[in-house]
VEXDREN-2710 file (C-alpha; in Angstrom, 1 decimal):
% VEXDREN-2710
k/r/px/py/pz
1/UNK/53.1/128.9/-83.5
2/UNK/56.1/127.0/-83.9
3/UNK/56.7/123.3/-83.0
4/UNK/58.3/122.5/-79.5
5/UNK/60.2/119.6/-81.4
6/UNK/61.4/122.3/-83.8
7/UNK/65.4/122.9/-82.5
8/UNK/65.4/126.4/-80.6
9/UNK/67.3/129.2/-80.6
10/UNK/70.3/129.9/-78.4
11/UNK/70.3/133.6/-76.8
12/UNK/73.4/134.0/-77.1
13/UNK/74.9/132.1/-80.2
14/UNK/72.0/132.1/-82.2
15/UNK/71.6/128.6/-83.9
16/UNK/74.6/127.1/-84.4
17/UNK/75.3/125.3/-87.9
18/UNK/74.8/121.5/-86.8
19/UNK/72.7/122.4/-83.8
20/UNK/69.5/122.6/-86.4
21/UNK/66.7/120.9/-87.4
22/UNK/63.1/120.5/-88.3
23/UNK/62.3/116.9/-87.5
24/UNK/60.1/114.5/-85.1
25/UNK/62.1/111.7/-84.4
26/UNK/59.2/109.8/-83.7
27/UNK/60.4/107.9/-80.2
28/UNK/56.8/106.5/-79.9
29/UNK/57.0/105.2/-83.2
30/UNK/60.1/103.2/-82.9
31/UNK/58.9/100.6/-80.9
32/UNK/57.0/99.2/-83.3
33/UNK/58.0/95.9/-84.7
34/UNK/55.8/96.8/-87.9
35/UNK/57.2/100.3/-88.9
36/UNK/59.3/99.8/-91.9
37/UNK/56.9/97.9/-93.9
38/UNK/53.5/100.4/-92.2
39/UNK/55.8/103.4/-93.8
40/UNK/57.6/101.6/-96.9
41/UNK/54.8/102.1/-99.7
42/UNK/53.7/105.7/-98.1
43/UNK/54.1/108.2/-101.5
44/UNK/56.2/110.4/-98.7
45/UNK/58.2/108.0/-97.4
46/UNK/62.0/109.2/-98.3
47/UNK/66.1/107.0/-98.3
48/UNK/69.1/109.2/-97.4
49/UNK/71.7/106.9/-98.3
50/UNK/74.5/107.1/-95.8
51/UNK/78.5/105.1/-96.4
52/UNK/81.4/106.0/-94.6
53/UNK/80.2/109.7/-93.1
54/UNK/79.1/110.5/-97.0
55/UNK/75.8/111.3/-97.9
56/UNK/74.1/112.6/-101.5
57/UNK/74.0/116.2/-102.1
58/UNK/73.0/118.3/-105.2
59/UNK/73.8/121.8/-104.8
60/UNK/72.5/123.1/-101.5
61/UNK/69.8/120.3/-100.6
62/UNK/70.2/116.4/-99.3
63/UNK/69.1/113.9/-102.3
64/UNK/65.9/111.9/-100.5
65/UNK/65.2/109.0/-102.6
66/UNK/61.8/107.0/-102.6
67/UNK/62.3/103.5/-101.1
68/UNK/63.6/101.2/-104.1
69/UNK/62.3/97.8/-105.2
70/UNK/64.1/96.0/-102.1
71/UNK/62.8/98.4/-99.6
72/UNK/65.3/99.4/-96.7
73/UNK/67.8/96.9/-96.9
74/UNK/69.0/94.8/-93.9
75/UNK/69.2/97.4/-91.3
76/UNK/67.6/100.4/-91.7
77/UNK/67.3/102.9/-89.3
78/UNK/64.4/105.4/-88.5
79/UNK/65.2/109.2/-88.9
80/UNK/61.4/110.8/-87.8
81/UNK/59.1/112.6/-89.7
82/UNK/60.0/116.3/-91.1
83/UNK/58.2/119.4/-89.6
84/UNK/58.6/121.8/-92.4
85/UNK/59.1/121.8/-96.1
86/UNK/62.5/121.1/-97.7
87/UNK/63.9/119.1/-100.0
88/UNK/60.8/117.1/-98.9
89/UNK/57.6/118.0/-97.9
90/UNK/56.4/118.4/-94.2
91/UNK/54.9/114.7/-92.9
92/UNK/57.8/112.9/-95.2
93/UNK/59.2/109.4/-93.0
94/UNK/62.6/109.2/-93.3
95/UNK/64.6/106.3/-92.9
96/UNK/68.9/106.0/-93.2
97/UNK/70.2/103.2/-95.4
98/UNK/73.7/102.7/-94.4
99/UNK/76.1/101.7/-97.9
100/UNK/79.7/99.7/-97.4
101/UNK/81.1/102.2/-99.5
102/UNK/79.9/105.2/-101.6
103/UNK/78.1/103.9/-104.9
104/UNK/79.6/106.3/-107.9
105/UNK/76.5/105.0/-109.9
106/UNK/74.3/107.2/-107.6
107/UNK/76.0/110.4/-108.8
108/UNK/74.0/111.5/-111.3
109/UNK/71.7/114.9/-112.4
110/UNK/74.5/116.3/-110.5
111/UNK/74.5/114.1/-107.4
112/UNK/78.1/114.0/-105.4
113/UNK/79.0/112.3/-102.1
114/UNK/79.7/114.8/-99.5
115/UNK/80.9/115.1/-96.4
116/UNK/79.2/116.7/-93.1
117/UNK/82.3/119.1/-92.6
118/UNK/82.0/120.1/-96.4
119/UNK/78.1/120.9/-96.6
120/UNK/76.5/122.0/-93.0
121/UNK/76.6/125.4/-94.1
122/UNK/74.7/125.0/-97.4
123/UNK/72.1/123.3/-96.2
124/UNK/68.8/124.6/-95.0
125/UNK/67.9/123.8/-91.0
126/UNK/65.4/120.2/-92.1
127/UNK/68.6/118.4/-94.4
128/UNK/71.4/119.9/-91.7
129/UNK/69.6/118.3/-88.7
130/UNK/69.2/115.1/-90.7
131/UNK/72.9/114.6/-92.1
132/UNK/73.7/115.1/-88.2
133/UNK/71.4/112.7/-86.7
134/UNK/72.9/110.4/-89.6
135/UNK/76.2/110.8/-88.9
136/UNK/75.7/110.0/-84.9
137/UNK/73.6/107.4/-85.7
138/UNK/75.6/105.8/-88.2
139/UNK/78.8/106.3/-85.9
140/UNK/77.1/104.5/-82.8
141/UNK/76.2/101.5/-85.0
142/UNK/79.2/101.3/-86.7
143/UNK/81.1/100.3/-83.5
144/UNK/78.7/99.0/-81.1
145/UNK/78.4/95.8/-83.5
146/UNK/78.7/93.0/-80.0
147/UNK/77.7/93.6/-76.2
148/UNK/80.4/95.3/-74.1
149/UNK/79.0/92.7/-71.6
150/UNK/79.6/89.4/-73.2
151/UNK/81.0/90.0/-76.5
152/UNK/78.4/88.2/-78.5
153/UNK/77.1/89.9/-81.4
154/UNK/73.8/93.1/-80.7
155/UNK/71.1/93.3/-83.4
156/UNK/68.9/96.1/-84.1
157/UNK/66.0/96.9/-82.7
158/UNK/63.2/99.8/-81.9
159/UNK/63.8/101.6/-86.0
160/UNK/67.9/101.6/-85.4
161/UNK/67.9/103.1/-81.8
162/UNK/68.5/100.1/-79.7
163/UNK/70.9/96.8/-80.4
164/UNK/70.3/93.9/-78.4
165/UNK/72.9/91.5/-77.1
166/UNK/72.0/87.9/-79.0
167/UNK/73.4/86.1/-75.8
168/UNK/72.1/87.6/-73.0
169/UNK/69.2/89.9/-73.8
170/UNK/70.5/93.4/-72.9
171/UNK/69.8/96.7/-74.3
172/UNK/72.8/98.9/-75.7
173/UNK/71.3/102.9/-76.4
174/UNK/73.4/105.3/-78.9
175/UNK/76.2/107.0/-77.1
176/UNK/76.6/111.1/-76.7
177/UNK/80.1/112.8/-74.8
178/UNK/79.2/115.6/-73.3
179/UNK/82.3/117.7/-74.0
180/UNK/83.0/121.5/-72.7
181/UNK/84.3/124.3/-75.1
182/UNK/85.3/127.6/-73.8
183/UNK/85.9/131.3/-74.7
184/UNK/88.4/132.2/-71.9
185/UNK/89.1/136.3/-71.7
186/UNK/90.9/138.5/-68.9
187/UNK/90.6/141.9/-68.0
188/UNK/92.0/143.4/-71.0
189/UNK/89.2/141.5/-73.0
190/UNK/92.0/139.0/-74.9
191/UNK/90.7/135.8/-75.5
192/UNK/92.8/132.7/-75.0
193/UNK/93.4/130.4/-77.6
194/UNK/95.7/127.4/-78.0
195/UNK/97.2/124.7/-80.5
196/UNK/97.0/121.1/-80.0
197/UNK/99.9/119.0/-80.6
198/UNK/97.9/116.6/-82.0
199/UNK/97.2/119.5/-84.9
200/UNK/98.7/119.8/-88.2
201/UNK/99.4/122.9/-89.4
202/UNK/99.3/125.9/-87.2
203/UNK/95.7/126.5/-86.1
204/UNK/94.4/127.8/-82.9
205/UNK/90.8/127.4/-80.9
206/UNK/89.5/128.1/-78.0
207/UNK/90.2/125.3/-75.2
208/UNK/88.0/122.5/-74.9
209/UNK/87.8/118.5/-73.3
210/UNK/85.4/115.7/-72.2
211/UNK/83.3/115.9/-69.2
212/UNK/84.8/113.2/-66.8
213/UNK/82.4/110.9/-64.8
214/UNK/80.7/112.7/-61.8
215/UNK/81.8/116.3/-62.7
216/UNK/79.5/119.3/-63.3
217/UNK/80.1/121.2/-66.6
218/UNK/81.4/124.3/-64.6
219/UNK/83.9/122.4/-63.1
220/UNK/85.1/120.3/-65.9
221/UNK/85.4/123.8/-67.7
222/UNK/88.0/125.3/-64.4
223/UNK/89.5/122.0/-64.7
224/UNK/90.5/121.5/-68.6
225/UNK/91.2/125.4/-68.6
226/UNK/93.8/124.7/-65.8
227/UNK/95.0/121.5/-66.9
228/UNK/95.7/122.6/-70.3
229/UNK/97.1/126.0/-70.1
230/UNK/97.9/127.2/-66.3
231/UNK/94.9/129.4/-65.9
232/UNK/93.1/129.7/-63.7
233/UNK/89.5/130.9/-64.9
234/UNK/86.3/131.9/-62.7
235/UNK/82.5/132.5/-63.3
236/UNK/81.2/130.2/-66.1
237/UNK/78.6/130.8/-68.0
238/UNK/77.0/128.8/-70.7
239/UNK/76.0/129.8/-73.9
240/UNK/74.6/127.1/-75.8
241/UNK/75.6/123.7/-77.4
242/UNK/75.6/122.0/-80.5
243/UNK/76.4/118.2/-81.5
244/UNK/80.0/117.0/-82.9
245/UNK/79.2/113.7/-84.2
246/UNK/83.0/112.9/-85.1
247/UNK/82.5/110.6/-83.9
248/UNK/79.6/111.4/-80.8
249/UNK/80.4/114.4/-78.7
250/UNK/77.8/116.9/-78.0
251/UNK/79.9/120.6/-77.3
252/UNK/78.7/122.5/-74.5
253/UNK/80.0/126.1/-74.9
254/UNK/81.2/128.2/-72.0
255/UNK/82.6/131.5/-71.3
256/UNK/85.1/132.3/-68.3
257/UNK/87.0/135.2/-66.9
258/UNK/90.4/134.9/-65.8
259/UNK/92.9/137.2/-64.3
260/UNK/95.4/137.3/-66.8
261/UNK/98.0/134.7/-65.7
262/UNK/100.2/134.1/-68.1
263/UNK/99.6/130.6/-69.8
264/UNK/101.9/127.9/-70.3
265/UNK/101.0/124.7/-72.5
266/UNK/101.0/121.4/-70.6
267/UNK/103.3/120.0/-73.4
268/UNK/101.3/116.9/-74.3
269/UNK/97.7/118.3/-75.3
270/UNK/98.7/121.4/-76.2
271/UNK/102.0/122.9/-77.9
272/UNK/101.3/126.3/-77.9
273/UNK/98.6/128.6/-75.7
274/UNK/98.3/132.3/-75.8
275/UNK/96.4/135.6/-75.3
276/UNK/94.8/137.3/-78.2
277/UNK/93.8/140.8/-78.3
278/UNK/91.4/141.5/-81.9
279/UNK/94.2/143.3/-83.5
280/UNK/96.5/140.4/-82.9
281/UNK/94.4/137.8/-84.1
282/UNK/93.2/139.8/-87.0
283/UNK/96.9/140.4/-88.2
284/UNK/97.8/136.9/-87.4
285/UNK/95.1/135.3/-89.4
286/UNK/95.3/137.6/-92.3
287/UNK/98.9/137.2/-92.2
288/UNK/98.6/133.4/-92.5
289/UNK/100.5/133.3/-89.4
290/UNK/97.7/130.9/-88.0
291/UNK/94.6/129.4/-88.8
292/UNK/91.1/129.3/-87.0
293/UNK/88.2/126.9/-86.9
294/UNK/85.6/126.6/-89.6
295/UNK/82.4/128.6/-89.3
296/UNK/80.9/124.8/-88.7
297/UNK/82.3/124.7/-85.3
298/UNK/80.8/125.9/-82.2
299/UNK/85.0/127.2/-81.6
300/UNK/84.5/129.4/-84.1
301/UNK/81.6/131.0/-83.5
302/UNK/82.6/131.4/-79.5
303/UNK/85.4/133.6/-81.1
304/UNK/83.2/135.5/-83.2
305/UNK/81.1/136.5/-80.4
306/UNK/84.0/137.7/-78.6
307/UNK/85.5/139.3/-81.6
308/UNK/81.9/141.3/-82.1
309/UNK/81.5/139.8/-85.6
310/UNK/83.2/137.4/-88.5
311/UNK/87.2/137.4/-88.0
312/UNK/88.1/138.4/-91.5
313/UNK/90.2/135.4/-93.4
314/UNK/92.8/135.6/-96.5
315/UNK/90.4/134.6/-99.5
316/UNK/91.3/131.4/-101.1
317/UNK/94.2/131.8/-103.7
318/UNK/95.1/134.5/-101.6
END
């Protein structure tokens, strides 16, 4: 039997490329003041160095270094325990040590530094979930460094999952935006995509925006639909989420039926919004016409579902 911490699979978009993993994060273990040093000499215990939303990879795996002479460093930050065998074995602690900048010296026996967006789909389920913990993790630190109360500088505390103001005592917990994503279609079974202004480049994905404060995700998905493009949109339905640590949104996919208004971009989020039947979309991408989200993105694979499979793409060089 599988482990309940083990991530589960979506019914309807299957697991989702950053929405794996295979690890305990060990919340019970945090909160001890002694668990660096109780896990620092363990034969197990594994580093994934992590500087400016780079981590080590050699070919298709995470590099996982044994602690070196110094230990963890300054502020380490607790990762869990893995659940299955990967580039380590089951039971291995893992801790994050966080770089100022990527060390070239630690490329070597093929080592590079890589990027989340560059490897996600390479890497097995245990290394995936742990480059996307890091990345979260690492982005919450990086700019929760003093109290939004005070202002006075927060240390770490509880393995990296905590900072505590130094003035007045308070607790500050890693950040998540809930963010919706929908696949919008209307009775002809066209799917509505769009292209932000902010974009380069002429790509297109399915509409999306931030949860605002007291809204339900149904009606935060009616509202950025109509907001963004004119539509109006009814009945919807989720179909599964994954996390978007750029720097901490979690994307909660949606599908919605509309009537088949015709759209019109709101001029400042989006320049461009329109219908899609398949054979549109697969002669405009092929074309080159215009570009569609990475198979990293929960965007894309809301459009592959509707599209009943991979929409095909020029080859590179092509």
């Amino acid at each position: 039997m599988s482990s309940p911490l083990r991530t589960p699979e979506s019914p309807q978009l299957g697991r989702l490329p950053l929405a794996r993993g295979a690890i305990d994060r060990g919340s019970e273990r945090r909160t001890s003041e002694e668990l660096f040093a109780e896990i620092r000499d363990l034969e197990t215990t594994r580093v994934l160095y992590f500087s400016l939303g780079k981590a080590l990879v050699r070919e298709d795996a995470l590099v996982l270094d044994p602690p070196g002479p110094d230990g963890f460093g300054e502020e380490p930050v607790y990762l869990g325990r893995t659940l299955e065998d990967g580039t380590v074995p089951a039971g291995a602690d893992i801790v994050m040590v966080t770089l100022a900048e990527p060390d070239p010296a630690m490329e070597r026996a093929g080592a590079r530094w890589a990027g989340l967006r560059d490897v996600a789909v390479i890497l097995g389920s245990l290394d995936a979930g742990l480059f996307v913990e890091a990345c979260a993790v690492a982005n919450w630190h990086a700019t929760h460094t003093h109290c939004p109360r005070c202002g006075a500088p927060t240390r770490m505390e509880q393995g990296g999952w905590v900072r505590r103001c130094t003035e007045d005592g308070s607790q500050h917990f890693p950040r998540t935006d809930p963010a919706i994503i929908v696949a919008v279609t209307d009775p002809a079974d066209r799917i509505l995509l769009g292209r932000a202004a902010a974009w380069p480049g002429n790509r297109y994905s399915t509409l999306a925006g931030f949860v605002e404060p007291g809204e339900s995700l149904e009606a935060a998905v009616i509202r950025e639909v109509a907001e963004e493009s004119a539509v109006v949109v009814r009945n919807p339905q989720y179909l599964g989420s994954q996390p978007w640590p750029f720097p901490c949104s979690l994307m909660l996919g949606f599908c919605a039926e509309a009537d088949g208004t015709e759209p019109q971009a709101d001029g400042v989020e989006m320049a461009d919004v329109r219908w899609f039947t398949r054979r549109e979309l697969t002669e405009a991408v092929a074309a080159g016409d215009i570009g569609i989200p990475s198979s990293i993105s929960i965007a894309r694979n809301l459009i592959d579902r509707w599209y009943g499979g991979p929409v095909p793409e020029p080859e590179a060089g092509e």
